[in-house]
C-alpha positions in Angstrom: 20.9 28.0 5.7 22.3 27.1 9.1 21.4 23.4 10.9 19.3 20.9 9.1 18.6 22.0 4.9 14.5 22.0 4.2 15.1 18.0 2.8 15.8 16.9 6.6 13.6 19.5 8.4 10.7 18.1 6.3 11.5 14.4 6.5 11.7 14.8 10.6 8.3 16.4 10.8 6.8 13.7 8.9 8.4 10.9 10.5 7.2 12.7 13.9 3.7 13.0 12.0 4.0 8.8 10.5 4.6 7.8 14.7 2.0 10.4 15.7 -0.7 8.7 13.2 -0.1 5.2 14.1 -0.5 6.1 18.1 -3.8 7.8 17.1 -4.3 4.8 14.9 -3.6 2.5 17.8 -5.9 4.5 20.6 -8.6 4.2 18.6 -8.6 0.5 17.8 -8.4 0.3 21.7 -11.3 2.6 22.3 -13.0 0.7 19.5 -12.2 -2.9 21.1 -13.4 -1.4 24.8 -16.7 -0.2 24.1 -17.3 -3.6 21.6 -16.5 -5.3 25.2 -19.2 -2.9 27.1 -21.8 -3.3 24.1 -24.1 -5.7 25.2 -25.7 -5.7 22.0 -25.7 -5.0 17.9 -28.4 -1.9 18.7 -26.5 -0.8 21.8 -24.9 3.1 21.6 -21.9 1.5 22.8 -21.6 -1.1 19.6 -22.7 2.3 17.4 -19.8 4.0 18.6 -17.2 0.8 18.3 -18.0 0.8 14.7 -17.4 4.3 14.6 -13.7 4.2 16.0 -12.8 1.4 13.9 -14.4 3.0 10.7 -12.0 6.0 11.9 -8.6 3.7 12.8 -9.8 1.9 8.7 -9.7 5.4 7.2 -6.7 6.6 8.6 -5.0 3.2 7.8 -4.1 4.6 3.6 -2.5 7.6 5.4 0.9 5.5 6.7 3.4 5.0 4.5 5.0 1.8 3.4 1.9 -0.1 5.5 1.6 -3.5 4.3 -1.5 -5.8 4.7 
């Protein structure tokens, strides 16, 4: 096998993946935080869909390795 063995080639793609998840991670905490400042109240579409980007940004949370509380 020429260049990188499989062992390498596989631990590059998911360290590309870990950094790729936690910048998706990260955007969606944002968009999350920018429509709670929009939301002028708890029954507002805007609040809805704040809860709904942090629910997603919680649920990918398990997903990166080595994450500590």
């Amino acid at each position: 096998m020429s260049g990188m063995s499989k062992e390498a080639k596989l631990a590059k793609l998911r360290a590309k993946t870990d950094r790729e998840l936690s910048i998706l991670i990260r955007k969606e905490l944002d968009r999350g935080l920018a429509l709670a400042n929009v939301a002028a109240a708890k029954g507002s579409p805007f609040h809805a869909q704040a809860e709904g980007a942090f629910d997603r940004a919680i649920a990918l949370l398990p997903a990166i390795p080595n994450l500590r509380p």
